[in-house]
Phi, psi and omega in degrees: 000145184260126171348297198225042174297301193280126173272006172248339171270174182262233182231148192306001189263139183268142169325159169229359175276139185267111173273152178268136170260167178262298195246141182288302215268011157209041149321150183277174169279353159260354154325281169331281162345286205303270170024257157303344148311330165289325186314268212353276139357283188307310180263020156288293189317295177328296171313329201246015168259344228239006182274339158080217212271134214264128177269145169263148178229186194209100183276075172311094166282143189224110202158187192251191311340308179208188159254139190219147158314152178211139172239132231229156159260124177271154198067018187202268214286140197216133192339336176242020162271320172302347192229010173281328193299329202280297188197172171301291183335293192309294237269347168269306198264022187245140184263323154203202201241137155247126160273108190066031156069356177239287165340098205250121167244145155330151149306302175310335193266146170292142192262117174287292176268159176333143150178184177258145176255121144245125240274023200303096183251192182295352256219327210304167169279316186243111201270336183010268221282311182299295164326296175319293196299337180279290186294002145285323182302311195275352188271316119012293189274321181286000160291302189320299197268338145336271177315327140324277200319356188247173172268171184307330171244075157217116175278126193241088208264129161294137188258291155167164186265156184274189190282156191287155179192096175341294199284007173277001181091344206211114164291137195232139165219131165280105202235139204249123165210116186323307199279006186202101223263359159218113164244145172218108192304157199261211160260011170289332195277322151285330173310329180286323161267022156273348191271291203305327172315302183276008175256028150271312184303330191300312193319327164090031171286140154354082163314088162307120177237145191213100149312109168230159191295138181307326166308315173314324191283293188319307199293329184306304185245052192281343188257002145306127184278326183294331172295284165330325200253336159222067060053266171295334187270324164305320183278345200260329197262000141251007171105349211174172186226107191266149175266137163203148195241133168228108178073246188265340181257128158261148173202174183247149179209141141347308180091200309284187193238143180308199181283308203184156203271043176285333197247002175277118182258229177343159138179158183204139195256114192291308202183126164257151182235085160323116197246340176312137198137281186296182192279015186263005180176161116335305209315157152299333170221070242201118173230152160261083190291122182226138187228183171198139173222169170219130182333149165297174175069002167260122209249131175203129184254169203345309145300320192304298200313347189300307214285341164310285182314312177332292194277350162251021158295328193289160179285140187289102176260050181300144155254127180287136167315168165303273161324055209279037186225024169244097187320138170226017161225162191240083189313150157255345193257175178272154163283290157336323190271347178263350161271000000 
């Protein structure tokens, strides 16, 4: 595919420079991106000196080959340093961990405390919640490749996705861009942030989760407004802001989330909607990036996925919450079973 086909993306390679600004709050978006990622960093750092003197916990593991014990570091060792002990295998195919049979934990999160540990990939018999954590992820990665994807002078502020629901056909992310007051994107155009989306999963970077202070959070995503304005509602009903980083883009979600973006197989980014009007917003410029994927390992061919794509080109008529990081439908069905 050729490079500079589009005159609004930019070429596939990401900037790695950083410029210095005078005001935070008008950062270019890889500014921003270098930005938060360093805070990010930073209270990453922070956090894993303030654990101070490392305690052992003793993890039950439950699962094939078998069950066995692990004695773990607490507040440092993390469901998927727990599934490196076991095989290669556990530690590629598992999306996320359950804890004492009730608990959907990261991979990525530090384990406080003794428990039993069980192992979750696609595979699972009730996959409910692991489907969920793959289309908020996917949802996640298509901000991540947004924002990459325009050139430098298009401003690209992420708004947010609603809770994930299988059965609407289509992962969605809501993105407000100023600059630009009817664009209806071509399908080179989508094919170009369909690319740039796999050649981000192939890389297999890490879903990182970082719990942070609402002052951090302000301060992290001072030049988003939309980001900024919720925020305060997010700290009040939980306490905290949960984070999550893939390479250099941090955002914010509910959680949880797979392992790492290695396990997003098929995809294809479908359709932008323009939404500005409706009751879904205010923004002035506000589109609805909508994609569909399928787990690696999950095999369907060409034709089935033609009709998968077919159907999330139509609009996703999901409503973002008050909360958009508090879910509010529940799939009843499999990622298999809806292809």
């Amino acid at each position: 595919m050729k490079r500079n086909i589009q005159c609004l993306f930019k070429s596939f390679n990401y900037n790695q420079n950083i410029t210095t600004t005078l005001s935070k709050r008008f950062l270019s978006s890889q500014d921003a991106i270098d930005r938060r990622h360093h805070l990010f960093m930073l209270e990453k750092k922070r956090q894993i000196e303030n654990v101070g003197r490392i305690e052992k916990i003793e993890i039950n593991y439950k699962g094939i080959p078998k069950d066995c014990t692990l004695i773990m570091n607490k507040d440092i060792s993390t469901p998927y340093d727990c599934a490196k002990h076991l095989s290669e295998w556990h530690a590629d195919t598992s999306a996320l961990a359950l804890l004492d049979g009730t608990v959907y934990w990261d991979m990525h999160k530090p384990l406080t405390d003794s428990c039993s540990l069980e192992l979750q990939n696609f595979n699972v018999p009730e996959p409910q919640q692991v489907n969920k954590a793959f289309w908020r992820s996917c949802s996640l990665v298509l901000g991540a490749c947004v924002t990459a994807a325009f050139k430098d002078n298009v401003p690209v502020k992420l708004h947010s996705f609603p809770g994930p629901d299988i059965r609407s056909g289509s992962f969605i992310y809501d993105v407000d861009l100023p600059s630009l007051p009817d664009w209806k994107p071509t399908q080179q155009e989508l094919h170009t942030l369909s690319a740039e989306y796999v050649m981000l999963s192939r890389k297999g970077f890490p879903i990182e989760r970082l719990d942070v202070s609402e002052q951090l959070a302000m301060e992290m995503f001072v030049d988003n407004e939309h980001k900024s304005s919720q925020i305060p509602s997010i700290a009040r009903a939980n306490g905290k802001v949960t984070l999550y980083k893939v390479d250099k883009h941090v955002d914010i979600s509910k959680g949880p989330l797979i392992s790492n973006t290695a396990q997003i197989g098929k995809l294809a980014i479908c359709s932008v909607h323009k939404i500005t009007g409706t009751s879904e917003s205010d923004v002035k410029q506000l589109y609805r990036f909508q994609g569909v994927a399928l787990p690696t390992g999950v095999v369907l061919n060409h034709f089935a996925f033609s009709i998968l794509t077919e159907r999330a080109k139509k609009l996703n008529s999901a409503r973002s919450p008050i909360n958009p990081f508090v879910d509010t439908r529940e799939p009843q069905q499999s990622i298999a079973a809806s292809a």
